[in-house]
N, C-alpha and C positions, 0 to 999 in steps of 0.2 A: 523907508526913505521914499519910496513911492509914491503912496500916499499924500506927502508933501508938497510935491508938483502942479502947482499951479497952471500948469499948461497944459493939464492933461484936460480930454474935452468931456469931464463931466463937472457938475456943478460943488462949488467946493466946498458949501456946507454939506454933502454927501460925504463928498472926501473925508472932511474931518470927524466925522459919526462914526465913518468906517475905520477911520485910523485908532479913535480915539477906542472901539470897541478891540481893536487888536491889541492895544495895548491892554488895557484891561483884560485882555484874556492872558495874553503873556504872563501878566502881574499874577492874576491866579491859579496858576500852572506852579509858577516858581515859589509861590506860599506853596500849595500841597509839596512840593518837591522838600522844601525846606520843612515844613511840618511831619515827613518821616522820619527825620534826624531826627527832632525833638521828642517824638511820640513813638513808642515803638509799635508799630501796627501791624508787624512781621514783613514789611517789604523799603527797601529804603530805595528814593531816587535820588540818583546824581546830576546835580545841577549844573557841576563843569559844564559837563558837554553843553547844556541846554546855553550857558552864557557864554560858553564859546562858539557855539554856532549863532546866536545872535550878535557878536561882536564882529562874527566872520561876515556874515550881511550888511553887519552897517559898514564896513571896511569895502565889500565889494557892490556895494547900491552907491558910496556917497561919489565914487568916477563916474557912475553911467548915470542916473539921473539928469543932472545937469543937458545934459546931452540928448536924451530919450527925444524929446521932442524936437529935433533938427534934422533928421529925416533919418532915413530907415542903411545908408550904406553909409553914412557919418557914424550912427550907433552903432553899427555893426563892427566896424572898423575900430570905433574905442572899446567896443565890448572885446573883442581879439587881445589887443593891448592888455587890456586890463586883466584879464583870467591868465594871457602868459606870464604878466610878470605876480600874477597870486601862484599859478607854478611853481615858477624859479624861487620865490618865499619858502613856498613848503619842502620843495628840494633843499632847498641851503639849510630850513629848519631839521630836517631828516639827515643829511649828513653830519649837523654839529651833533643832534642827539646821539647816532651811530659812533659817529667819533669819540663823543668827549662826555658820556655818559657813562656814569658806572657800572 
């Protein structure tokens, strides 16, 4: 999400080189990751986690971005916001599991 920011003060065909190589690196991560299931090479990786922490970033980059470049106690102030209520998320996720989980 970063990456995407036009207002950040580097030149933005950088930006996108750089973007564009993280993504590509992502992408072949999650092939070998998937290519253990298929193959058996005696070590298997779990991809959950890896696509749930990349869903968890794009969920807590797509608040603050927008924002990053309006100065430094505006973002801080939405950064606050934002991580309490990804908190109060995983709390309320942690209670329904403990609860209502078999």
């Amino acid at each position: 999400m970063l990456l995407s920011n036009r207002r950040l003060p580097f030149p933005w065909e950088e930006l996108r080189r750089l973007r564009s190589s993280v993504i590509k690196f992502a992408l072949i991560n999650l092939v070998i990751g998937i290519s253990t299931i298929v193959v058996n090479v005696g070590i298997r990786i779990d991809n959950s986690a890896h696509i749930g922490g990349f869903l968890s970033g794009l969920a807590l980059g797509v608040p603050l971005i927008p924002r990053m470049t309006a100065g430094r106690e505006r973002y801080l102030s939405r950064q606050k916001v934002t991580f309490a209520v990804a908190c109060l998320v995983l709390a309320l996720f942690g209670y329904f599991v403990a609860r209502f989980a078999p």
